[in-house]
C-alpha positions as a Markdown table, in Angstrom:
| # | Residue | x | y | z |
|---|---|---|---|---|
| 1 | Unk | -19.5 | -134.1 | -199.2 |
| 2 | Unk | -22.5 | -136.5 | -199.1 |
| 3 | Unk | -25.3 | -134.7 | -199.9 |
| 4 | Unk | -28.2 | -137.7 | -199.4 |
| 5 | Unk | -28.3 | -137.5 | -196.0 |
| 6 | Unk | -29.3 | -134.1 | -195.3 |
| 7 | Unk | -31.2 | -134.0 | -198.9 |
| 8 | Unk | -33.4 | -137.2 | -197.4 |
| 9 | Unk | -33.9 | -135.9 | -194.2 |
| 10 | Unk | -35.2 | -132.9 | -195.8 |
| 11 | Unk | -37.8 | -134.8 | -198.0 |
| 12 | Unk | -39.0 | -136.8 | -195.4 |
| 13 | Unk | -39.6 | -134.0 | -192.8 |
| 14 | Unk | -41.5 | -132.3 | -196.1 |
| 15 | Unk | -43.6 | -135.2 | -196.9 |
| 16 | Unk | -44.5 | -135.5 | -193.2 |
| 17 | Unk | -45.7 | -132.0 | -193.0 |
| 18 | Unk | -47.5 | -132.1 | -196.1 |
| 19 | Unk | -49.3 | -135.4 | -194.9 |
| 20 | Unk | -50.4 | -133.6 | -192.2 |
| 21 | Unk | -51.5 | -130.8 | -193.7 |
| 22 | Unk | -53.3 | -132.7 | -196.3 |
| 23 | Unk | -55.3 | -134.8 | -193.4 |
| 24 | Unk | -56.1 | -131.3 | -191.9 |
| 25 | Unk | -57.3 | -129.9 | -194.8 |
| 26 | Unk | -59.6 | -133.1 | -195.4 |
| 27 | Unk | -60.8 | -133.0 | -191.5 |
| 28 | Unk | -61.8 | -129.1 | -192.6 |
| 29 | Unk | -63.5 | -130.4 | -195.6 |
| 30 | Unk | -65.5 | -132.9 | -194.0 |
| 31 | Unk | -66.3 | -131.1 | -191.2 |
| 32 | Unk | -68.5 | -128.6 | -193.3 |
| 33 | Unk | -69.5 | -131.6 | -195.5 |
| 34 | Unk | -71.4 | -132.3 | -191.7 |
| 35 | Unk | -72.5 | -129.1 | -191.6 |
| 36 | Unk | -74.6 | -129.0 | -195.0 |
| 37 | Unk | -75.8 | -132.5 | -193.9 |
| 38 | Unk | -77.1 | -131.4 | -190.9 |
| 39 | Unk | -79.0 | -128.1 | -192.2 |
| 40 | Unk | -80.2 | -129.8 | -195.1 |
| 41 | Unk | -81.6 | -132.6 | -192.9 |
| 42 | Unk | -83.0 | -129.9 | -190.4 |
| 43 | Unk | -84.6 | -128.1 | -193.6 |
| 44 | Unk | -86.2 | -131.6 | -194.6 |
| 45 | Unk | -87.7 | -131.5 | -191.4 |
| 46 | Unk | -88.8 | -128.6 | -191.3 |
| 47 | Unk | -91.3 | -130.0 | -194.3 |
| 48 | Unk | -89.4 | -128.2 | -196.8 |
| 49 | Unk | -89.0 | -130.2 | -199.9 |
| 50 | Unk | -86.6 | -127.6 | -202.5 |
| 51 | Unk | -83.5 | -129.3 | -202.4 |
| 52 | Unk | -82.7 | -126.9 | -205.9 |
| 53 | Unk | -83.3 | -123.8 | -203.9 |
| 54 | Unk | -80.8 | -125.1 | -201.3 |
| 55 | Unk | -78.2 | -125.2 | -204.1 |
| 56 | Unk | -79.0 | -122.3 | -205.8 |
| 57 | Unk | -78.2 | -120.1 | -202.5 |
| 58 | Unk | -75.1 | -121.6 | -202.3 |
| 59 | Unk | -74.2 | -121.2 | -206.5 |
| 60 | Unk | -75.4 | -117.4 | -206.0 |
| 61 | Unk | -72.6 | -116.7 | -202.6 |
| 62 | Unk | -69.6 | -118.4 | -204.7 |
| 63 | Unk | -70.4 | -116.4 | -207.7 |
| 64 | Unk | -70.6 | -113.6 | -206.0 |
| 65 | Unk | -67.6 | -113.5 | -203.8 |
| 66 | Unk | -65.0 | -115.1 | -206.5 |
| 67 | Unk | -66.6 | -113.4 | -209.7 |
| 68 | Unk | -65.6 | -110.5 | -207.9 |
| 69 | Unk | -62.2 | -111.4 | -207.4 |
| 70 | Unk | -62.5 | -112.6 | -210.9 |
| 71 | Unk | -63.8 | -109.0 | -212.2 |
| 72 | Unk | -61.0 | -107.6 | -210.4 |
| 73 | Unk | -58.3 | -109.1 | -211.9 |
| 74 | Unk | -60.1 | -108.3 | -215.4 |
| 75 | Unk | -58.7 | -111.9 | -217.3 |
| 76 | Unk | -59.9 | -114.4 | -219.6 |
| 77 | Unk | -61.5 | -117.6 | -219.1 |
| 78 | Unk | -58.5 | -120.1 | -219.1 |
| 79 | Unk | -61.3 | -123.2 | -219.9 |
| 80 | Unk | -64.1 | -123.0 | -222.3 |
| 81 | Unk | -66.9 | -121.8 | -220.9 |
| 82 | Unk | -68.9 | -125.4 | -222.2 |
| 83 | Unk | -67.1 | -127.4 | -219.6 |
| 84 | Unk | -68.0 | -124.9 | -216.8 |
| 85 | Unk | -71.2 | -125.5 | -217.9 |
| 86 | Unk | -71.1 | -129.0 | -218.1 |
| 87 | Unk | -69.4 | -129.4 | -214.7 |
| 88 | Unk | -71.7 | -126.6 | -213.3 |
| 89 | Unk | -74.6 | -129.6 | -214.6 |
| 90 | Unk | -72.9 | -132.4 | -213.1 |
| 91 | Unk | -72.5 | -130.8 | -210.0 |
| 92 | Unk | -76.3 | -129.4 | -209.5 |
| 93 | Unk | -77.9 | -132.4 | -210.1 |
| 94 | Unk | -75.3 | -134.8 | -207.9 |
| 95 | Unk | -76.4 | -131.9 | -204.8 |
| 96 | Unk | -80.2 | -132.8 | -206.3 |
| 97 | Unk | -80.4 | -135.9 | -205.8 |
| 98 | Unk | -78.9 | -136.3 | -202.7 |
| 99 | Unk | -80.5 | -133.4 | -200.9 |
| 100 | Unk | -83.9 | -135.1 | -202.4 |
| 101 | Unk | -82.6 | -138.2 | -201.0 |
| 102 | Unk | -83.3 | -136.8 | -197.2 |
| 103 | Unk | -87.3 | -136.4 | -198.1 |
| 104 | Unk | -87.6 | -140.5 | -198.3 |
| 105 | Unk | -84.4 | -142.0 | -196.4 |
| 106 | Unk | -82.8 | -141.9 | -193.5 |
| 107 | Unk | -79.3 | -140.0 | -192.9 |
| 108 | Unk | -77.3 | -143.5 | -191.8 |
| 109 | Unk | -78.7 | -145.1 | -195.4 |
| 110 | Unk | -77.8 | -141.6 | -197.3 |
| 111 | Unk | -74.5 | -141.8 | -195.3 |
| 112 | Unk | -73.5 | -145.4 | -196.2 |
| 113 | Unk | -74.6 | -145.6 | -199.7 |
| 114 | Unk | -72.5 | -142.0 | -200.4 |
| 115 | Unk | -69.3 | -143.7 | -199.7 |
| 116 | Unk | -70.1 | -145.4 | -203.6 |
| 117 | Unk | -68.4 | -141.8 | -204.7 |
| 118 | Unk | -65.3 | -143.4 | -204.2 |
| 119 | Unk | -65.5 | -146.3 | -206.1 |
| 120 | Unk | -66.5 | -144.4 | -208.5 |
| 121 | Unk | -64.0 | -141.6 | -208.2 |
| 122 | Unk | -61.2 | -144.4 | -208.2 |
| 123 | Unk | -63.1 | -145.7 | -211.8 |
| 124 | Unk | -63.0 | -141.9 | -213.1 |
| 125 | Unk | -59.6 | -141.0 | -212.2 |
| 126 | Unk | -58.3 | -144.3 | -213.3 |
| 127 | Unk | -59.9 | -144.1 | -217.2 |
| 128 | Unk | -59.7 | -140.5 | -217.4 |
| 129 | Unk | -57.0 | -139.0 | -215.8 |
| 130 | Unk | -54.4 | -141.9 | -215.6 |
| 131 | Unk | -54.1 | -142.2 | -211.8 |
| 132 | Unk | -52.9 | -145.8 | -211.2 |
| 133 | Unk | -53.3 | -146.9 | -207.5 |
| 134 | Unk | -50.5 | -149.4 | -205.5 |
| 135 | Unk | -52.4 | -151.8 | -203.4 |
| 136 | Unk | -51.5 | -149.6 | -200.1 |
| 137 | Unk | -53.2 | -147.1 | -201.6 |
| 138 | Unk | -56.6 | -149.3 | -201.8 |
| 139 | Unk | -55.7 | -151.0 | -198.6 |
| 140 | Unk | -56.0 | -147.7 | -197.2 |
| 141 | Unk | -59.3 | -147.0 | -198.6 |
| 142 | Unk | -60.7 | -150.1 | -197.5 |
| 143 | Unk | -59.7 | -149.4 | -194.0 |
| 144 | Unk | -61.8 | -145.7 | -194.2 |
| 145 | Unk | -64.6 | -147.9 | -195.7 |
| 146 | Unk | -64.7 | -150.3 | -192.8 |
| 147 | Unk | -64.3 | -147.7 | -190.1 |
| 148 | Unk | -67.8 | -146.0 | -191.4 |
| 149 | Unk | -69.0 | -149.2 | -191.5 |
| 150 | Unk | -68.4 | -149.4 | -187.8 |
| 151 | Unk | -70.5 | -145.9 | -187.7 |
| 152 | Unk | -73.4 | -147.9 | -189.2 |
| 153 | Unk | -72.8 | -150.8 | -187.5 |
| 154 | Unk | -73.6 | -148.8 | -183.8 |
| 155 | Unk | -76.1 | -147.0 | -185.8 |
| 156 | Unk | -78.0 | -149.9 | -186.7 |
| 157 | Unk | -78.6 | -151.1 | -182.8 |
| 158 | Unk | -80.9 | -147.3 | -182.6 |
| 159 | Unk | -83.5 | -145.7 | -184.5 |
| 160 | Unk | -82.2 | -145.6 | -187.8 |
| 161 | Unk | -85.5 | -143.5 | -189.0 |
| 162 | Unk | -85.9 | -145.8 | -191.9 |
| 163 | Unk | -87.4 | -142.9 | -194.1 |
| 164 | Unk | -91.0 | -142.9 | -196.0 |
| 165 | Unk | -89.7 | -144.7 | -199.4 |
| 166 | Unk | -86.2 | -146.0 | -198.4 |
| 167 | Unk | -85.9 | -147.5 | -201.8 |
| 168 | Unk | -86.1 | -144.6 | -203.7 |
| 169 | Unk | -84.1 | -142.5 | -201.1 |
| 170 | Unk | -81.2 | -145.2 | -201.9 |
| 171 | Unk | -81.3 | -145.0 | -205.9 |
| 172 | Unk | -81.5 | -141.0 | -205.7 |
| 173 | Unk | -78.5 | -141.4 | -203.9 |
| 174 | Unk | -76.5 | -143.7 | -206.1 |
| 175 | Unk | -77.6 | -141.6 | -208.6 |
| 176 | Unk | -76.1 | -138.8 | -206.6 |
| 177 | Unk | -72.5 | -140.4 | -206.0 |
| 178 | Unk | -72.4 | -141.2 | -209.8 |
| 179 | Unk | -72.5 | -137.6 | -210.5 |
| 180 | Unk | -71.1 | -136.0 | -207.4 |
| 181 | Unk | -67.5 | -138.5 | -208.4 |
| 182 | Unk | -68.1 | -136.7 | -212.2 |
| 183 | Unk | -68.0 | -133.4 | -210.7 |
| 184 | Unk | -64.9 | -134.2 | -209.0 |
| 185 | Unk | -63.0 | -135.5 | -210.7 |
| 186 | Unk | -63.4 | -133.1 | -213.2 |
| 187 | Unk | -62.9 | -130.4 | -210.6 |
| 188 | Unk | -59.1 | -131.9 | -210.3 |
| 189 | Unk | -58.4 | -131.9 | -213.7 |
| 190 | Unk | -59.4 | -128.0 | -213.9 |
| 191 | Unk | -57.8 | -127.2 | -210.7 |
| 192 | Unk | -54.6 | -129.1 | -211.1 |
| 193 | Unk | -54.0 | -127.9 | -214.9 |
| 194 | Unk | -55.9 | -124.5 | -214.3 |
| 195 | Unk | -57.1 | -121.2 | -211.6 |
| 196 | Unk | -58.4 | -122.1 | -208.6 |
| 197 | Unk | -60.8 | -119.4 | -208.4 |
| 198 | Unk | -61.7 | -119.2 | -212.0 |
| 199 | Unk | -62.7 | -122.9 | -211.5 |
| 200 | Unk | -65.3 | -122.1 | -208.1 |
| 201 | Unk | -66.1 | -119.1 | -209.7 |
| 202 | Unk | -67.7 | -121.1 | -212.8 |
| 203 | Unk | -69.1 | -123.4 | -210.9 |
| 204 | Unk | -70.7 | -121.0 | -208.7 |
| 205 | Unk | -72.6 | -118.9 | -212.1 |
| 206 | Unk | -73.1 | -122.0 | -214.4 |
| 207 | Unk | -74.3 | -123.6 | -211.1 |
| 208 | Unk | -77.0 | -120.8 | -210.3 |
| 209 | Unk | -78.0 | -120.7 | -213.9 |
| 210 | Unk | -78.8 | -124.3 | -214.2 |
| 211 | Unk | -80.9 | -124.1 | -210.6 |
| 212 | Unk | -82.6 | -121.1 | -211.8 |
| 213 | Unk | -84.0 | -123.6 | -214.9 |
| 214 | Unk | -84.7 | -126.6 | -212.6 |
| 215 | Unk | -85.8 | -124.5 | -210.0 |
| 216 | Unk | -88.5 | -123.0 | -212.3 |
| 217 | Unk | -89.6 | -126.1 | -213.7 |
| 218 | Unk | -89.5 | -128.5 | -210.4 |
| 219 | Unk | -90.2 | -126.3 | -207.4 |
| 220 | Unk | -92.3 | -123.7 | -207.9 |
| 221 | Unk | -94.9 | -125.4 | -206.6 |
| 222 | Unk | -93.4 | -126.8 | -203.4 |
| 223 | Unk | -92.1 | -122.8 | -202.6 |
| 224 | Unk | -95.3 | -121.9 | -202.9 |
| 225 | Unk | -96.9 | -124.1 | -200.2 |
| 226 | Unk | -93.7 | -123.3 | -197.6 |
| 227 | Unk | -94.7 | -121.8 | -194.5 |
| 228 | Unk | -91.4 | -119.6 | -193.8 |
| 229 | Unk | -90.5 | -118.9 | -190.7 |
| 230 | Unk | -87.2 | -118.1 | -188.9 |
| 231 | Unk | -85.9 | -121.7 | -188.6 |
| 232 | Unk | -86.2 | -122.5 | -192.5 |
| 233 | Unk | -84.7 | -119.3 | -193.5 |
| 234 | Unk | -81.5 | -120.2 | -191.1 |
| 235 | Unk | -81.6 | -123.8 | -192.1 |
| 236 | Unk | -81.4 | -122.2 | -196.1 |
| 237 | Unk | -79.0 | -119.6 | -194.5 |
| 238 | Unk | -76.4 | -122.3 | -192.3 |
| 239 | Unk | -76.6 | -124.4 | -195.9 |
| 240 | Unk | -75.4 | -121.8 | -198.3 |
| 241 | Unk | -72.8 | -120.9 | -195.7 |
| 242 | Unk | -71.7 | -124.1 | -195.0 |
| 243 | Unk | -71.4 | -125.0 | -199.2 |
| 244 | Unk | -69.4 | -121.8 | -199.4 |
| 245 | Unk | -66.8 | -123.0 | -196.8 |
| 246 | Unk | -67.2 | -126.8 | -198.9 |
| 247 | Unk | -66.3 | -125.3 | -202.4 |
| 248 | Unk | -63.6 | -122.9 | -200.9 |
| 249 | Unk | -61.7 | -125.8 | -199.2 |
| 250 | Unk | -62.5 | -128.7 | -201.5 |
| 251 | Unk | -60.3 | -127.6 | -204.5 |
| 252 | Unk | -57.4 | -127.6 | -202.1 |
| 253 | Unk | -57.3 | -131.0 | -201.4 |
| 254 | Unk | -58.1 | -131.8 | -204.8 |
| 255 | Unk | -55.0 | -130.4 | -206.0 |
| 256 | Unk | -53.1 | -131.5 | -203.6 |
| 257 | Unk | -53.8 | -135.0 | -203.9 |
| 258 | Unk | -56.9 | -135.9 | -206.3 |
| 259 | Unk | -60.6 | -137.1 | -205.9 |
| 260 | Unk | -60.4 | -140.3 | -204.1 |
| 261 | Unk | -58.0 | -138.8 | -201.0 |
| 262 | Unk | -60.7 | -135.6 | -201.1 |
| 263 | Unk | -63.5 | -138.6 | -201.1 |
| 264 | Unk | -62.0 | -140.6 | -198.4 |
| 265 | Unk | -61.4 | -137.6 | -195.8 |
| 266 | Unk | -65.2 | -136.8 | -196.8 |
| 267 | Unk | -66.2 | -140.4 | -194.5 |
| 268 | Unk | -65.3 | -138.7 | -191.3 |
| 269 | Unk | -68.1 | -136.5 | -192.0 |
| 270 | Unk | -70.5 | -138.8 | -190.5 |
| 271 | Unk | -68.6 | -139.0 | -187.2 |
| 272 | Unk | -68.2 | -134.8 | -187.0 |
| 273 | Unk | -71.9 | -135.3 | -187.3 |
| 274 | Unk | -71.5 | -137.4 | -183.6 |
| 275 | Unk | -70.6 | -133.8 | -182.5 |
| 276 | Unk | -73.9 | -132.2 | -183.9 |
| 277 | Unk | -76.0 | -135.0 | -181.7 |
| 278 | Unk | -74.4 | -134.2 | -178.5 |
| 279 | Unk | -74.4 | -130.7 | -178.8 |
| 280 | Unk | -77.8 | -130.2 | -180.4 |
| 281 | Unk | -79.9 | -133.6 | -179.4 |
| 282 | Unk | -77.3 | -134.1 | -176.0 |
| 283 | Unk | -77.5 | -137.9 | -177.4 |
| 284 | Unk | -75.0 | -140.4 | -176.4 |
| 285 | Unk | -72.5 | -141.8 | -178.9 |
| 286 | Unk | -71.7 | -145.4 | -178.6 |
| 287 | Unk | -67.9 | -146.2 | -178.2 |
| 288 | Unk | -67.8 | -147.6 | -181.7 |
| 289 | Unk | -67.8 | -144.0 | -183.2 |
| 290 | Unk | -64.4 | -143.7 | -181.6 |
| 291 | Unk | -63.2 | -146.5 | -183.0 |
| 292 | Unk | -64.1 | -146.3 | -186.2 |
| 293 | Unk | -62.9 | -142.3 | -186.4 |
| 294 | Unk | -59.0 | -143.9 | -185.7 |
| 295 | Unk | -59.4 | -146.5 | -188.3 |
| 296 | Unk | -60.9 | -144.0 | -191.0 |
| 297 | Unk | -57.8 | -141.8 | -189.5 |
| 298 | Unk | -55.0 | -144.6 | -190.3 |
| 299 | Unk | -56.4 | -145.7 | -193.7 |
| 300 | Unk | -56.2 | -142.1 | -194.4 |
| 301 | Unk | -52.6 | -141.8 | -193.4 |
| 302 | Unk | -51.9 | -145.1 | -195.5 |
| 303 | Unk | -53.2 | -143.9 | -198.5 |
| 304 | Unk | -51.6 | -140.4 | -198.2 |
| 305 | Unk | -48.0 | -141.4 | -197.6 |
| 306 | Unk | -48.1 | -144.0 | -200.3 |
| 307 | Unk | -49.5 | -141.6 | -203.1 |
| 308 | Unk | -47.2 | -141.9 | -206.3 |
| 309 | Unk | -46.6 | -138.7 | -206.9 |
| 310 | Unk | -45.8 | -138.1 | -203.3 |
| 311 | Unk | -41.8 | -139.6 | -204.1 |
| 312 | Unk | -40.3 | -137.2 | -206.5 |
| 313 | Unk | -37.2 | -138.1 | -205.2 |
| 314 | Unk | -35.2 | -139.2 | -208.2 |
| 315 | Unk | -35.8 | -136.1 | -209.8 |
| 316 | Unk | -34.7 | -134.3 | -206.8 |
| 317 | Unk | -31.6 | -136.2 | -206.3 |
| 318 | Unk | -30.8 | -135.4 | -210.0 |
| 319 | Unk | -31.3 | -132.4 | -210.1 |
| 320 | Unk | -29.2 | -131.5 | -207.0 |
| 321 | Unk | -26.0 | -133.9 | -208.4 |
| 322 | Unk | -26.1 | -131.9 | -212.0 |
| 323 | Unk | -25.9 | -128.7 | -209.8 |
| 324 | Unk | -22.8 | -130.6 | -207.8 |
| 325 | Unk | -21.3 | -131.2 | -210.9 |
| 326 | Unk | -22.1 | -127.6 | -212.4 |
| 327 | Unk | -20.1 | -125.9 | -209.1 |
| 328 | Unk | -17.2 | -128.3 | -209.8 |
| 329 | Unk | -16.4 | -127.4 | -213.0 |
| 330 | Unk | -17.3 | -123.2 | -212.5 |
| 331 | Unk | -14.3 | -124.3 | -209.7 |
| 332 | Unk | -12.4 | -125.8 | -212.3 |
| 333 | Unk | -12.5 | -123.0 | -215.2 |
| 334 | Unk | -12.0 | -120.2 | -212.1 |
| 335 | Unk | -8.9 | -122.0 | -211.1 |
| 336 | Unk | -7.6 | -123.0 | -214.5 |
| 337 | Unk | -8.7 | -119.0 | -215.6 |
| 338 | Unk | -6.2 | -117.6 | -212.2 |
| 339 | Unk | -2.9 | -116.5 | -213.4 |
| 340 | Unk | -0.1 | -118.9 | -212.3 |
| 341 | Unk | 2.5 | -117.6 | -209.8 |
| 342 | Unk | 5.9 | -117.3 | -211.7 |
């Protein structure tokens, strides 16, 4: 009986599905990505300049929630807990600067110059964790570059908003990406090797304790001059909420298929933000936005289907012929063990 047939029709329906799934997952991923963009950008202004605080909210709801689950299952930290606390670092101050970012640049510029994450995610994963990418693989992420650059480019022909200190909005960001790719990347090592919800639940507490120390040291000042009213505590409410969903979904896609895939699905976010302008600002959305959504879309799909570790077929194909050959000789002993007919 030949057994590739079905075996490869098997594999290919598999990675199919799992493609799919993976580009969902992404989509959800970016789509909340939106969402803390948009309430951090409404918080901004709103005159609210605590960009730690906004953070902090979100640390406190994942510790709470999967500490709990944590507490529950009553076991022992599977990673020391100086890593959580270096990660929980990294992480706080990439959501820092970036969220600071909003108080002197526009959202386009924050936009374009976040999409540096992935070069440096591709750096990280390279020298760190061994990834080695086939030139599909970049071709694809060149194509999701140059569809947000479409976003820009129909950007660029409105009000861009050009900020109070554009300059300094753009380094914070850099900064940002250079620590935001850190955190990611070693988010995949933990959750690939280790607990998914050990690994959000750490960041979540070392990520509040840090905030609490910046917070006292940077804001204290700035809270004390906010005027609350209903708005800013729902813009600080939709952001916490919206970080929540972000941390729960994100170590997903990093497992599944590693920082630079989870970065690249993240450059739709801009276009879901098309979705905020129409239903919040009823603005109209030039036809490049459509455009550049299918392009991102396909150099997604590129990179997805040519991952390496996406092709374990050799392995598979082994492993079913060894179990061929075991059957065939349990057939064999059984028929040479049956008494012979006299």
């Amino acid at each position: 009986m030949n057994w590739n047939a079905p075996i490869n029709s098997w594999w290919r329906s598999h990675v199919t599905l799992r493609t799919l799934y993976l580009l969902f997952l992404g989509q959800l991923v970016s789509f909340t990505l939106a969402l803390m963009s948009f309430t951090s950008s409404l918080i901004a202004d709103l005159g609210v300049d605590a960009p730690v605080t906004q953070s902090a909210f979100a640390y406190f709801s994942l510790a709470l929630v999967y500490g709990g689950v944590l507490l529950y299952r009553r076991q022992r930290l599977r990673v020391a807990w100086y890593w959580y606390l270096l990660l929980g670092f990294v992480d706080v101050q990439g959501n820092f600067l970036v969220n600071k970012a909003y108080q002197f640049s526009s959202i386009t510029s924050v936009t374009l110059l976040d999409c540096c994450t992935i070069a440096w995610a591709i750096v990280l994963t390279w020298l760190f964790l061994g990834t080695r990418y086939s030139l599909w693989q970049l071709l694809g992420a060149a194509l999701c570059v140059l569809g947000l650059g479409l976003v820009l480019l129909s950007d660029a022909g409105g009000d861009g908003g050009g900020g109070s200190r554009p300059l300094l909005g753009d380094v914070l960001v850099i900064a940002g990406t250079i620590f935001f790719a850190t955190s990611n990347v070693g988010e995949e090592f933990f959750v690939k090797k280790k607990d998914r919800v050990e690994v959000v639940c750490m960041i979540g507490v070392y990520g509040l304790l840090v905030s609490a120390v910046q917070l006292s040291i940077l804001e204290l000042k700035s809270l004390e001059s906010v005027e609350w009213s209903t708005n800013i505590l729902l813009g600080f409410a939709g952001y916490a909420a919206s970080s929540f969903m972000f941390y729960t979904l994100a170590p997903f896609v990093l497992k599944l298929s590693g920082a630079t895939m989870f970065n690249l699905s993240l450059l739709t976010a801009d276009m879901w933000a098309v979705v905020f302008r129409i239903c919040f600002y009823h603005q109209k959305v030039d036809w490049l936005y459509f455009l550049a959504f299918g392009i991102v879309v396909i150099g997604l799909i590129i990179y997805s289907t040519t991952e390496k570790d996406l092709n374990p077929m050799p392995d598979l194909e082994n492993r079913i012929s060894d179990l061929q050959y075991q059957i065939l000789d349990n057939e064999n002993v059984a028929s040479t063990n049956e008494p012979s007919d006299s």
